[in-house]
C-alpha positions in Angstrom: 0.0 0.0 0.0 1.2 3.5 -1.2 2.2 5.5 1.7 0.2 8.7 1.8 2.3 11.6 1.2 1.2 15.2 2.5 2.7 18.1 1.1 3.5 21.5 3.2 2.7 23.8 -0.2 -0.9 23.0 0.5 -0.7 25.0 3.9 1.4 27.8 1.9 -1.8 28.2 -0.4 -4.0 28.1 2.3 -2.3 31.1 4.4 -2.0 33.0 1.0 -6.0 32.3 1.3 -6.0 33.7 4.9 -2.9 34.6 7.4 -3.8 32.9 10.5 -5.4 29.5 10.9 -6.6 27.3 13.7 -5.4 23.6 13.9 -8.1 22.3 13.0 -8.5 23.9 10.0 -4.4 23.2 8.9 -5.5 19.5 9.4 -8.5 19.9 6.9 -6.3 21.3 4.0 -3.5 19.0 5.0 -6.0 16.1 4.7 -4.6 14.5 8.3 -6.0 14.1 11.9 -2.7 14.1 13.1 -1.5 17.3 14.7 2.4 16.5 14.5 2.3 15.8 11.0 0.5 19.7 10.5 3.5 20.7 12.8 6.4 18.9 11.2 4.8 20.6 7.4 4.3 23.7 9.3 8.2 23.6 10.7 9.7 23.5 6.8 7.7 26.7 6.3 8.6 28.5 9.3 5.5 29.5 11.5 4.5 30.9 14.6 1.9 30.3 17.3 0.0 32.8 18.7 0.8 34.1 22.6 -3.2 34.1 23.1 -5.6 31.9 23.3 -3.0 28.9 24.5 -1.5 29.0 21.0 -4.6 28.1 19.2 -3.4 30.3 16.3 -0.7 29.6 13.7 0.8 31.7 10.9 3.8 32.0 8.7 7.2 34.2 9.8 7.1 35.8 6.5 3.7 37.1 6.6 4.0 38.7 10.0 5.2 42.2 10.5 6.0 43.0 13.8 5.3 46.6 15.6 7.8 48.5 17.2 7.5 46.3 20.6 7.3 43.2 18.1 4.0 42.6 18.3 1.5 41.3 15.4 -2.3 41.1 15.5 -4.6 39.5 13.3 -8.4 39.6 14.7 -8.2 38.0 17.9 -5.1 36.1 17.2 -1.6 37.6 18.9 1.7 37.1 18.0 5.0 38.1 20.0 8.5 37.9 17.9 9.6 36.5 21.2 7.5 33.2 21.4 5.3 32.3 23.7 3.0 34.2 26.6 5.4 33.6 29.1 8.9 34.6 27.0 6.9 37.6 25.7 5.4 38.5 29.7 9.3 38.1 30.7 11.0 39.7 28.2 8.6 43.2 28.3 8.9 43.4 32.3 13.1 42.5 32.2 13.3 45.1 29.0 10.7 48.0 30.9 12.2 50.9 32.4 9.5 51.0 34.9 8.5 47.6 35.2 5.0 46.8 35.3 1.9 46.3 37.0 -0.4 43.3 35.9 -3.3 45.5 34.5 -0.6 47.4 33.1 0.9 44.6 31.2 -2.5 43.1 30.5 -3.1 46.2 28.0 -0.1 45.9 26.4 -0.3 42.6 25.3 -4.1 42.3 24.8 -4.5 39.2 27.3 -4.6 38.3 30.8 -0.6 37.6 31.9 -1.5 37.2 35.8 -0.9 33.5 35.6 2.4 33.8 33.2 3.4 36.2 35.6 3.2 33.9 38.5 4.8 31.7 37.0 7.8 33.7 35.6 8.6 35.1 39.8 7.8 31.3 41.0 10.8 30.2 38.4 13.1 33.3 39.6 12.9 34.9 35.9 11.2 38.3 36.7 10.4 39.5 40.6 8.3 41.3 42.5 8.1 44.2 44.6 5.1 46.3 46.5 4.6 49.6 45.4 1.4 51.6 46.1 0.3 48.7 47.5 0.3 46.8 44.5 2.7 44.0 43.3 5.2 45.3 40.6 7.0 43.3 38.3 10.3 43.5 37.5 14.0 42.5 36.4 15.1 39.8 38.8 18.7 41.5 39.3 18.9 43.8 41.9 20.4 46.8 40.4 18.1 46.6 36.9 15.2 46.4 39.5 16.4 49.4 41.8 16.0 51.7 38.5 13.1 50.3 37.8 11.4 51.0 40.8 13.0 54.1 41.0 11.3 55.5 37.7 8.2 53.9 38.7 8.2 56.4 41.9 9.7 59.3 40.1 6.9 58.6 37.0 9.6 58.3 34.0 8.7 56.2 31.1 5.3 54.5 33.1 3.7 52.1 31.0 0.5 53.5 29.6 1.1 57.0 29.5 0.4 58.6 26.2 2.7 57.6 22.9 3.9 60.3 20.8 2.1 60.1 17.2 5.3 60.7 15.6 9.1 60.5 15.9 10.2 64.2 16.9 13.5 64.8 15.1 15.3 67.9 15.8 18.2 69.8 13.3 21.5 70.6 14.7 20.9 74.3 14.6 18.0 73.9 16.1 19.2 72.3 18.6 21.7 74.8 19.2 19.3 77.6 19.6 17.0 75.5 21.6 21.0 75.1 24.0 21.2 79.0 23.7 18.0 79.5 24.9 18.5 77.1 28.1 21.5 78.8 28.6 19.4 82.1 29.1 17.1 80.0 32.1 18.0 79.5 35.6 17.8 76.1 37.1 14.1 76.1 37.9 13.1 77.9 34.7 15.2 74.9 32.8 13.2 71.8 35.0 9.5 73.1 33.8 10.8 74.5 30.6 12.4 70.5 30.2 9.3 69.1 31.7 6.6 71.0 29.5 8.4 69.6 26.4 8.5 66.5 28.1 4.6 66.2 28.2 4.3 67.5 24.7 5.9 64.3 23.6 4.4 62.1 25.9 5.4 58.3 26.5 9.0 58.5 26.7 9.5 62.6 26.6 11.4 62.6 29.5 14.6 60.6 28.4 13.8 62.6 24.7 14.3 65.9 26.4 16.9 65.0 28.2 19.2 63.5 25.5 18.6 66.6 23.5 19.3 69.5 26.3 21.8 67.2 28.6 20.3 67.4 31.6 19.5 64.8 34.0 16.4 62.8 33.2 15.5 62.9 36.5 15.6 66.5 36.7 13.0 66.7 33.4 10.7 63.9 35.3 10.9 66.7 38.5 9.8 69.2 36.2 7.4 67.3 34.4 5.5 66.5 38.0 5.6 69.5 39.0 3.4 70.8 36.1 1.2 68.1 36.8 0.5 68.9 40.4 1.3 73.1 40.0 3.6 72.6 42.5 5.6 75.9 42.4 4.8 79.2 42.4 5.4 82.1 40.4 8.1 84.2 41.2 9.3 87.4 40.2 12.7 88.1 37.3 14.3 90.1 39.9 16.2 89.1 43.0 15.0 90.0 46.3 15.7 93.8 47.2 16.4 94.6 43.8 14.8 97.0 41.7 13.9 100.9 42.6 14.1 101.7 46.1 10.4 102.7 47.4 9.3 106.1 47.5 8.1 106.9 50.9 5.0 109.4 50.1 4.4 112.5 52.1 1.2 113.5 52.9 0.7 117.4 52.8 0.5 118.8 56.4 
């Protein structure tokens, strides 16, 4: 008896058909009940499983085109160019300058990661810490973790906070004004001049701001909450006991 032969270019036509499949239906073009002979085809093509819904989803590397945090979405299928839930969970809190909280994360990838996250402190690959009285996640080495929760306190580069629509590029003469003009600012003037441009630009405006004036990104997160919460008040240009000495008026006797 002939042995039945099943060829992978049949799965190649169907995702020209559609990009993402379920099992089930790679096992009806296939012709085969068996999963592992869908995965072995599917391995000479090169594919990926989806990060949601258990990996119920498959799809072929060279039709995926990852965003910016590689990430790809197709309908209700999710894909991570770093595997699996749990690889994509650890490698966005490790890689987060302000680690992350749960709901936090849960936005960003589109799924519920409380379980991966478990999982990922139980096996020592990401930690915890309490902060607001919440559990954030982050890089299990101590000093990667210190910053983190150090910019999670100070409020640079927080996960969720608005992304800027566009990549803000900057000329080197205007740069140099924008140095002359900084130049011309006292301390405080510089921190809510650094933090208003900070907020202009939103997720990420901090470090921004501060690669192109050279101050401290701390000192442009200081600003930048300060605004927020009007915390300063307006002072006059002049020094104290400068300016025109009072005229004391006489009154006619």
């Amino acid at each position: 008896m002939r042995t039945v032969e099943f060829q992978a270019e049949t799965l190649r036509t169907l995702f020209a058909q559609q990009p993402v499949a379920t099992m089930e239906e790679l096992k009806r073009a296939l012709g085969t009940t068996v999963d592992l002979t869908v995965l072995r085809k599917l391995q000479a093509l090169g594919y990926l499983s989806s990060y949601s819904e258990r990996g119920k989803f498959y799809t072929l590397r060279a039709l995926v085109q990852f965003d910016a945090r590689g990430l790809f979405q197709a309908g209700e299928a999710r894909f991570s160019r770093f595997g699996s839930l749990l690889e994509t969970a650890e490698q966005f809190v490790v890689g987060s300058s302000a680690g992350y909280f749960t709901a936090e994360l849960n936005r960003e990838l589109g799924v519920e990661t409380k379980e991966a996250l478990l999982t990922l402190t139980r096996r020592d690959r990401v930690a915890r810490e309490e902060v607001e009285g919440r559990y954030l996640y982050c890089a299990p080495d101590l000093e990667r973790r210190a910053v983190q929760r150090r910019h999670r306190l100070e409020g640079i580069d927080v996960p969720g906070a608005a992304r800027p629509t566009r990549e803000v590029r900057i000329g080197d003469e205007a740069k140099a004004a924008l140095l002359l003009f900084l130049a011309t600012l006292n301390e405080r003037q510089r921190r809510l001049y650094a933090g208003l441009e900070s907020l202009r630009l939103g997720y990420g405006g901090d470090r921004r701001i501060a690669e192109l004036t050279g101050l401290d990104v701390h000192t442009v997160a200081r600003g930048r909450q300060e605004l927020l919460a009007t915390d300063f008040e307006a002072h006059g240009v002049r020094r104290e006991g400068a300016g025109r000495v009072p005229v004391e008026k006489k009154r006619p006797r």
